[in-house]
MDAnalysis code that builds the backbone (N, CA, C; Angstrom):
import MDAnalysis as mda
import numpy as np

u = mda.Universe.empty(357, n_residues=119, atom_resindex=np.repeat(np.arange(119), 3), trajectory=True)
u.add_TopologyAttr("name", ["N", "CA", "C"] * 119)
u.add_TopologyAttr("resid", np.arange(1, 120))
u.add_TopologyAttr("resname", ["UNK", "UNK", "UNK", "UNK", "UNK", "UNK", "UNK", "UNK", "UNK", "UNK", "UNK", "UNK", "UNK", "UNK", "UNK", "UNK", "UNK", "UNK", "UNK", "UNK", "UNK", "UNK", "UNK", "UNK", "UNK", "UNK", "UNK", "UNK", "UNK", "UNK", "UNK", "UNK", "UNK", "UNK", "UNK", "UNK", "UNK", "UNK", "UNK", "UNK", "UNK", "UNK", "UNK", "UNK", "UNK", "UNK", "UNK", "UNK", "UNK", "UNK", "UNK", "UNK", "UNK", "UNK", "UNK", "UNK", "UNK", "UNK", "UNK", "UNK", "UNK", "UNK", "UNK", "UNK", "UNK", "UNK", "UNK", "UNK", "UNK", "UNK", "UNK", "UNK", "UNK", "UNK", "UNK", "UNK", "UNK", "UNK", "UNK", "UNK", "UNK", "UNK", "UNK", "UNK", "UNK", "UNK", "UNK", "UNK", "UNK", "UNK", "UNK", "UNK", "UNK", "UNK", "UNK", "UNK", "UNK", "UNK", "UNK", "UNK", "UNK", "UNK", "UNK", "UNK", "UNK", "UNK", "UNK", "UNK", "UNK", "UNK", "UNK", "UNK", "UNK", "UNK", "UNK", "UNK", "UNK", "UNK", "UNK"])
u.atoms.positions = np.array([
    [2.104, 9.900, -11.265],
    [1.936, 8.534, -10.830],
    [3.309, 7.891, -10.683],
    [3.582, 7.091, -9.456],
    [4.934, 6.308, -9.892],
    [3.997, 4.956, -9.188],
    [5.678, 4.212, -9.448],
    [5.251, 2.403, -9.462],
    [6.227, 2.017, -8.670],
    [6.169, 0.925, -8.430],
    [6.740, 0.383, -7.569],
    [6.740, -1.527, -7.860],
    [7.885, -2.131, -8.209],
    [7.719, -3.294, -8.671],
    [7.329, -4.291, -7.603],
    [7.353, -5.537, -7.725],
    [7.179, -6.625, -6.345],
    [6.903, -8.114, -7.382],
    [7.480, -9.414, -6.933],
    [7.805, -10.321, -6.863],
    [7.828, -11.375, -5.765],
    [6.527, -12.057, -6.053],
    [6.376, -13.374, -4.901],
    [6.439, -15.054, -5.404],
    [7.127, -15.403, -5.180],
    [7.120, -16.821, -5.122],
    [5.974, -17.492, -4.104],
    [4.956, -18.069, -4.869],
    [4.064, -18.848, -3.673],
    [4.807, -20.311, -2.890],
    [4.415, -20.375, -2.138],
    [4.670, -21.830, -1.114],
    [3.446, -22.087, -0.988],
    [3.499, -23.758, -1.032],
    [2.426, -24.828, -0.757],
    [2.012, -24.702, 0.760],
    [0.433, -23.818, 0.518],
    [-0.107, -23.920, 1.919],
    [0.399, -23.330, 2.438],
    [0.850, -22.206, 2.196],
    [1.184, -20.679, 2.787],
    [0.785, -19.222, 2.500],
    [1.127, -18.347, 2.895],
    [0.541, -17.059, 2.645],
    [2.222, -16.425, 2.514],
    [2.199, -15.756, 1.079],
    [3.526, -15.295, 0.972],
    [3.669, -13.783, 0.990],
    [3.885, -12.808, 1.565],
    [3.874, -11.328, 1.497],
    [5.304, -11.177, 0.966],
    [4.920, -9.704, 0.084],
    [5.933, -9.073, -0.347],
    [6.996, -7.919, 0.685],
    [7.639, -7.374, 0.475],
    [7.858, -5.934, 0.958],
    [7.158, -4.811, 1.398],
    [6.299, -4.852, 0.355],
    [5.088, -3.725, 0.797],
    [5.542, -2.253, 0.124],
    [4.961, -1.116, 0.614],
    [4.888, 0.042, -0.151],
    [4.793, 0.500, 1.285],
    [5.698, 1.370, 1.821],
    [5.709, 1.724, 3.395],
    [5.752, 3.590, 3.086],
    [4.574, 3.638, 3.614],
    [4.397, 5.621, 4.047],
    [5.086, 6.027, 5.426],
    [5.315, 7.122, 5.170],
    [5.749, 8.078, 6.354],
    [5.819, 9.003, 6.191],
    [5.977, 9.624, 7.763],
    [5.504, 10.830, 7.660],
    [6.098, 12.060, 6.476],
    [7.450, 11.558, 6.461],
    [7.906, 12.416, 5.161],
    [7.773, 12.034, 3.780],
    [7.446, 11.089, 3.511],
    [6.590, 10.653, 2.450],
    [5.241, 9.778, 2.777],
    [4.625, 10.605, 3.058],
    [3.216, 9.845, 2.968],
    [2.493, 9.213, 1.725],
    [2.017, 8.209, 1.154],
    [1.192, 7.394, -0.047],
    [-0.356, 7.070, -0.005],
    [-0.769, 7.217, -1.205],
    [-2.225, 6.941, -1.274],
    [-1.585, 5.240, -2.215],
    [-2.265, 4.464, -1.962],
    [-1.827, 3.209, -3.081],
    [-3.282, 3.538, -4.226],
    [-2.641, 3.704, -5.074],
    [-4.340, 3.796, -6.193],
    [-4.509, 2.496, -6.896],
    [-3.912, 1.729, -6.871],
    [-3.867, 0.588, -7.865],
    [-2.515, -0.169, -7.700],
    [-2.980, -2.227, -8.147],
    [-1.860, -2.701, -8.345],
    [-1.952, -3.670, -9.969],
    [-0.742, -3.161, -10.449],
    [-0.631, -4.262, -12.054],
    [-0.306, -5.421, -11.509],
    [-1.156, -6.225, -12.158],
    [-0.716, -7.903, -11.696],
    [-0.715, -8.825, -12.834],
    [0.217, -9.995, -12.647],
    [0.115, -11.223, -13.559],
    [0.393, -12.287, -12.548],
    [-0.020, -13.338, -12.944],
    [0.450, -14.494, -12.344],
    [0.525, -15.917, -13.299],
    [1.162, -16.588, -12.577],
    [2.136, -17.338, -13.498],
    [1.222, -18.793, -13.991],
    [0.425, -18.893, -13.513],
    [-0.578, -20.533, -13.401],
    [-1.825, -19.773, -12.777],
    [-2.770, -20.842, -12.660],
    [-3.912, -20.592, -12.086],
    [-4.259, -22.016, -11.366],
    [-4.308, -21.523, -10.059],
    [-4.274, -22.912, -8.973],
    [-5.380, -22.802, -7.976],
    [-6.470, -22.242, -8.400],
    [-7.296, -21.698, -7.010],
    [-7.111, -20.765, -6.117],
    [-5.840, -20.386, -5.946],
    [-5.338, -19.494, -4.914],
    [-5.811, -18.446, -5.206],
    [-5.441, -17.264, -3.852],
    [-5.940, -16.225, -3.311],
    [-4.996, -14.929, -3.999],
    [-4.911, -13.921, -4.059],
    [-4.170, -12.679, -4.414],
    [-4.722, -11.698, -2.880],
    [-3.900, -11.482, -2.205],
    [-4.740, -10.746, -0.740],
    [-3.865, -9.293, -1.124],
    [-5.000, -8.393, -0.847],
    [-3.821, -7.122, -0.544],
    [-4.451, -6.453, 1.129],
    [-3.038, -6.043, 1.834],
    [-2.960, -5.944, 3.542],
    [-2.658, -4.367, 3.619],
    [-3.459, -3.485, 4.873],
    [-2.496, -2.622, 5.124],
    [-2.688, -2.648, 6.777],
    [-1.293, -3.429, 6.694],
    [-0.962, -3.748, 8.064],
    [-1.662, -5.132, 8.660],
    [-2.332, -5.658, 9.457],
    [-2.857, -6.757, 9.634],
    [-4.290, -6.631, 9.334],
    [-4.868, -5.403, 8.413],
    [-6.220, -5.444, 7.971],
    [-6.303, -6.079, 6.571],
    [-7.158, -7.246, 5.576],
    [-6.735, -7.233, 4.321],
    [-8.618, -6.239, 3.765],
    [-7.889, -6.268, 2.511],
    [-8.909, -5.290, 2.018],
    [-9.149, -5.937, 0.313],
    [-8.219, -6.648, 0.093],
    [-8.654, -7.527, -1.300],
    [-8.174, -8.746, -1.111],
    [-8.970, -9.506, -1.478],
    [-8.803, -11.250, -1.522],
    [-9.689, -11.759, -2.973],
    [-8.568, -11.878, -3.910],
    [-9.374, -12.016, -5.345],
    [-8.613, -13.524, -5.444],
    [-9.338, -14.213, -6.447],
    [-9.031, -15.386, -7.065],
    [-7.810, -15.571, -8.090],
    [-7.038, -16.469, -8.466],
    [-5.901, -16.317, -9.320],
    [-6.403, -16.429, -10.549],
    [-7.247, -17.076, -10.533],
    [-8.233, -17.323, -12.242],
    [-8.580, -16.054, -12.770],
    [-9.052, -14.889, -11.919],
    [-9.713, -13.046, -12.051],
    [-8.330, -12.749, -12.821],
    [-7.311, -12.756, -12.599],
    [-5.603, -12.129, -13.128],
    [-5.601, -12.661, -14.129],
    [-4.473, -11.733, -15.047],
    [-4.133, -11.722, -16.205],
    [-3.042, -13.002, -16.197],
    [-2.950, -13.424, -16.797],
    [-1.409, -14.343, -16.715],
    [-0.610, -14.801, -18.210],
    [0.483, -15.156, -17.849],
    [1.648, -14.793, -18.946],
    [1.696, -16.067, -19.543],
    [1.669, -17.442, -19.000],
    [1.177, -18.657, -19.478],
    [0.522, -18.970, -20.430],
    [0.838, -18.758, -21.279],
    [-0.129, -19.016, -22.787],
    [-0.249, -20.173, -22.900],
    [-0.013, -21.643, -21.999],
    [0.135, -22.902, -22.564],
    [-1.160, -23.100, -21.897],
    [-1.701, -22.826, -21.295],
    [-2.923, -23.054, -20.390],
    [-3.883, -22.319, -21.226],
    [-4.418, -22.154, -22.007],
    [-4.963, -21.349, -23.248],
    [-5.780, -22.569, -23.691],
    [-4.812, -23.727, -24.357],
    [-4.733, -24.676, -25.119],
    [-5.871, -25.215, -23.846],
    [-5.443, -25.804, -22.821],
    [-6.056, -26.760, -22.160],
    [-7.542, -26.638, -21.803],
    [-7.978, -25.673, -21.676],
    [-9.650, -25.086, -21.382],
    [-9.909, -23.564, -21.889],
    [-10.801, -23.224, -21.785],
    [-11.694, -22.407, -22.403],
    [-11.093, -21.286, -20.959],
    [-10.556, -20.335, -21.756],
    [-10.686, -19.333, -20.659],
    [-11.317, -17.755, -21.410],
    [-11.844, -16.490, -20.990],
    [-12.015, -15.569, -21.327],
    [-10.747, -14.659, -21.504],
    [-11.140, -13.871, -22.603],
    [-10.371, -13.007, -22.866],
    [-9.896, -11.870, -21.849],
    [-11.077, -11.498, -21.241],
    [-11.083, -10.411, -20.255],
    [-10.266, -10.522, -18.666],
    [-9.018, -10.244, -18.378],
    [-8.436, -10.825, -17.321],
    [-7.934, -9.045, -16.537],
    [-7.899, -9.611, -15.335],
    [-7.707, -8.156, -14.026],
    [-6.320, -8.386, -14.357],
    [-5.848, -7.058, -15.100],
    [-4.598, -7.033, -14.517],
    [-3.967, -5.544, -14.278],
    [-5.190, -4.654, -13.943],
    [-5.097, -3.383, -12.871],
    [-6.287, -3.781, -11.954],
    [-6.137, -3.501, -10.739],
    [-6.757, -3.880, -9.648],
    [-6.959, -2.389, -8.790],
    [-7.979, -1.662, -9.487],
    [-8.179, -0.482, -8.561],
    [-7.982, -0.278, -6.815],
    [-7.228, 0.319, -6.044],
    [-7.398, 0.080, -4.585],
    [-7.903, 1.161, -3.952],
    [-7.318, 2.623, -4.276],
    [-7.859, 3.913, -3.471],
    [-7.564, 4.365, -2.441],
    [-6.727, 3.692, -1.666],
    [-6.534, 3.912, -0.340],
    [-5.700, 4.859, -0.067],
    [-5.818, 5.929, 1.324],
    [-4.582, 6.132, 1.874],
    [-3.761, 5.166, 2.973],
    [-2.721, 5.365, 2.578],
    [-1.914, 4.596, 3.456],
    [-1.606, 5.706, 4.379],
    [-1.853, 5.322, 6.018],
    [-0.900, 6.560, 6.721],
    [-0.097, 6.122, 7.142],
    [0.636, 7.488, 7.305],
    [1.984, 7.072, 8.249],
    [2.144, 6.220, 8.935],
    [3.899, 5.223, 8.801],
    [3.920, 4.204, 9.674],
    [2.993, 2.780, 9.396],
    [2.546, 3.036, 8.127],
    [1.752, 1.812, 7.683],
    [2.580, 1.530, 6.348],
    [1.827, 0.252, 6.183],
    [2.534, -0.677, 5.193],
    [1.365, -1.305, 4.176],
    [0.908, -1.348, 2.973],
    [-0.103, -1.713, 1.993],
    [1.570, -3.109, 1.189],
    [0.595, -4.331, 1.827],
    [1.129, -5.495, 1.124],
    [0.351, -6.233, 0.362],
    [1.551, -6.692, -0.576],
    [0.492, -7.873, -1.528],
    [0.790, -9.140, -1.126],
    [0.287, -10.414, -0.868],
    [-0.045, -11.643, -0.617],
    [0.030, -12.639, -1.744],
    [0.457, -13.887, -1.508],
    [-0.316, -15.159, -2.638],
    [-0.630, -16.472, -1.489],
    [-1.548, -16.345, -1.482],
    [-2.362, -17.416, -0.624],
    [-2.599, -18.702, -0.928],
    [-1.707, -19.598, -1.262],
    [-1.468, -20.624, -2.040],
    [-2.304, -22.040, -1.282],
    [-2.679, -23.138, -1.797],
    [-3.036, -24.375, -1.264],
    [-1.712, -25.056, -1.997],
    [-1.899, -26.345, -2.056],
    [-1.261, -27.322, -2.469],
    [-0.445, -27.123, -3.543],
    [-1.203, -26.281, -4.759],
    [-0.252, -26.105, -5.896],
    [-0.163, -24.639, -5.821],
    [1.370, -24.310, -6.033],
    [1.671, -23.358, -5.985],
    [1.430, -21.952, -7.103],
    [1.075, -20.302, -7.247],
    [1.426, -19.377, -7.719],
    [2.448, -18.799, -7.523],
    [3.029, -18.164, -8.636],
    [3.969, -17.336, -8.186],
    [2.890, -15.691, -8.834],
    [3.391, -14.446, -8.622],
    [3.183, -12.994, -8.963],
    [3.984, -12.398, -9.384],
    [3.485, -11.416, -9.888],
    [4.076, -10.153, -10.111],
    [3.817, -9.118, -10.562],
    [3.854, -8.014, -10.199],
    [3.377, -6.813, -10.965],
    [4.177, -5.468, -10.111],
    [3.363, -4.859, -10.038],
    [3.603, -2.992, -9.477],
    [2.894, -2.287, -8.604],
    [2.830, -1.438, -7.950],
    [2.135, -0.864, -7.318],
    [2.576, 0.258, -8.299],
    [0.833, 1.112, -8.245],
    [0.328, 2.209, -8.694],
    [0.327, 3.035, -7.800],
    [0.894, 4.162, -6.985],
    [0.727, 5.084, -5.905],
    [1.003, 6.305, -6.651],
    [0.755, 7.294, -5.726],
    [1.223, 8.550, -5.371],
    [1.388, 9.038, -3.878],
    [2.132, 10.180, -4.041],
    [2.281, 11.169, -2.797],
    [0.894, 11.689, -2.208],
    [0.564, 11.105, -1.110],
    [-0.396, 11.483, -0.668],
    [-0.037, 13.427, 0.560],
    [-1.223, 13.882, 0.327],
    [-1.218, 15.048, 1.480],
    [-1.568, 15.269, 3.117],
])
């Protein structure tokens, strides 16, 4: 298994993509999974893309997050996503991105991609 880190700053009322995890032909990737945290919980979106198709659009509230001060303020569950099974192959010449789909108040992310060498 290897990983692959990534870091997004959200913008108000934007859609923010990362770098991505890019296959080719001499290294081709399956993405199996991404580790995630996020920093607040604002309504926003978590999208994951490969290429202009998306294939996950989860809520920021579903993620794990590092914010312990928001604990205090409401009732949240213990149980938080912060592996996000995906499965995919990526082929060649494609790109598997992560997103923060922000409204008004902003998220920021972060986590890893879970891949391997695909055949």
């Amino acid at each position: 298994m290897l990983y692959k880190s990534f870091r997004i700053t959200g913008l108000a009322n934007k859609t923010v993509f990362d770098g991505g995890l890019v296959s080719t032909v001499e290294e081709p990737k399956r993405i199996r999974a991404i580790l995630i945290d996020v920093d607040s919980y604002h309504g926003n979106s978590v999208e994951g893309w490969i290429e202009t198709t998306r294939i996950l659009e989860i809520p920021d509230e579903c993620c794990s997050t590092s914010d312990y001060l928001i604990g205090a303020s409401y009732f949240r569950p213990t149980v938080k996503m912060n592996r996000i099974p995906i499965e995919e192959v990526i082929k060649p010449g494609m790109t598997f991105k992560i997103a923060i789909n922000c409204g008004a108040a902003t998220t920021n992310i972060r986590g890893s991609y879970e891949y391997e060498p695909s055949t």
